[in-house]
C-alpha positions in Angstrom: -94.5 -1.1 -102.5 -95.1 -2.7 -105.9 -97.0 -6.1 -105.9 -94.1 -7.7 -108.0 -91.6 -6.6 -104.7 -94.1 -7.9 -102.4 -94.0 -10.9 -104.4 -90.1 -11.6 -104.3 -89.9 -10.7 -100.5 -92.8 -13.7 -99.7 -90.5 -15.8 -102.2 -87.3 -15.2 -101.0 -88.9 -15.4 -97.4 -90.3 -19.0 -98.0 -86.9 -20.2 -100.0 -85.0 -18.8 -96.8 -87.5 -20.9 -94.1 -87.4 -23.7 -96.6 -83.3 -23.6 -96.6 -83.5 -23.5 -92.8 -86.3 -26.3 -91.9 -85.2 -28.7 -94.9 -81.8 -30.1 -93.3 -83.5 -30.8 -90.1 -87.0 -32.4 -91.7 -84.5 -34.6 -93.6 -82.9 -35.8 -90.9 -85.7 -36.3 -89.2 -87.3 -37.9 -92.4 -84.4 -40.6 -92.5 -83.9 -41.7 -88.9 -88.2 -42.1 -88.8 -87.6 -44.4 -92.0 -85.2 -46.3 -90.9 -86.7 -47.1 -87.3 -89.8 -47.8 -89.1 -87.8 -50.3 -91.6 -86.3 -51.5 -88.0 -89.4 -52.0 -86.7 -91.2 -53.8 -89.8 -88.3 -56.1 -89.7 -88.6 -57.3 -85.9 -91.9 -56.7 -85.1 -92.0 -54.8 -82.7 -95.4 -52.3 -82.6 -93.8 -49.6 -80.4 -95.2 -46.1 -81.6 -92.4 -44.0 -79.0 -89.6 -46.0 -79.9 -88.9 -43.2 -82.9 -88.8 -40.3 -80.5 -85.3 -40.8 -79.2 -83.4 -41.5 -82.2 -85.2 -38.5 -83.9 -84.5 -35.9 -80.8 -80.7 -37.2 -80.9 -80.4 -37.2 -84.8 -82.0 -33.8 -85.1 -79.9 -32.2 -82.2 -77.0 -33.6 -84.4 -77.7 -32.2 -87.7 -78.8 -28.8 -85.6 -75.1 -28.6 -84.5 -74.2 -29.2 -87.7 -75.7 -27.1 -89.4 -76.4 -24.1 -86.5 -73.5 -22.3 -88.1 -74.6 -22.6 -91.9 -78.2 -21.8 -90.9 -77.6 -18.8 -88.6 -75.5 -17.4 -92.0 -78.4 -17.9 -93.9 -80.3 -16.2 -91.4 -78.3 -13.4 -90.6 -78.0 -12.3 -94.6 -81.7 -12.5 -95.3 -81.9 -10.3 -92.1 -79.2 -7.8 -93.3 -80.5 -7.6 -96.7 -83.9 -6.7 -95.3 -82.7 -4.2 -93.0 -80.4 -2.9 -95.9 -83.7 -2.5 -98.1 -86.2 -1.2 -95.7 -86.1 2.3 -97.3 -87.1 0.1 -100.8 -90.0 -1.7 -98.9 -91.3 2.0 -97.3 -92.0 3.8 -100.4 
């Protein structure tokens, strides 16, 4: 294994977690902002009042996305399976 291949596989590794975290981290990032934007407005000082609206958004955008994601997965796998005899040497 030459350092430049070791290289590409920890970059395409971190695009590929990246590509699979980022929708749901998003989603999460929104809904947080808007319940804190919610909360500035009426007062309220509740720290668990974001859990639920995160948990439900996230398990939205998860269904959403689960069969984009599990593509994603499923090629990076197949193309490091594919490649293993590359990566041995």
């Amino acid at each position: 294994m030459t350092p430049e291949l070791i290289v590409n596989l920890g970059q395409e590794t971190i695009k590929t977690t990246l590509m699979l975290a980022g929708p749901l981290l998003l989603c999460a990032l929104i809904v947080g902002l808007l319940v804190s934007i919610f909360q500035a407005v009426t007062q309220i000082n509740e720290a668990t009042l974001s859990f639920i609206p995160k948990i439900v958004a996230i398990a939205v955008a998860l269904l959403v996305c689960a069969p984009w994601m599990l593509d994603v997965i499923s090629k990076f796998t197949t193309t490091l399976y594919e490649n293993i005899s590359t990566y041995v040497r």
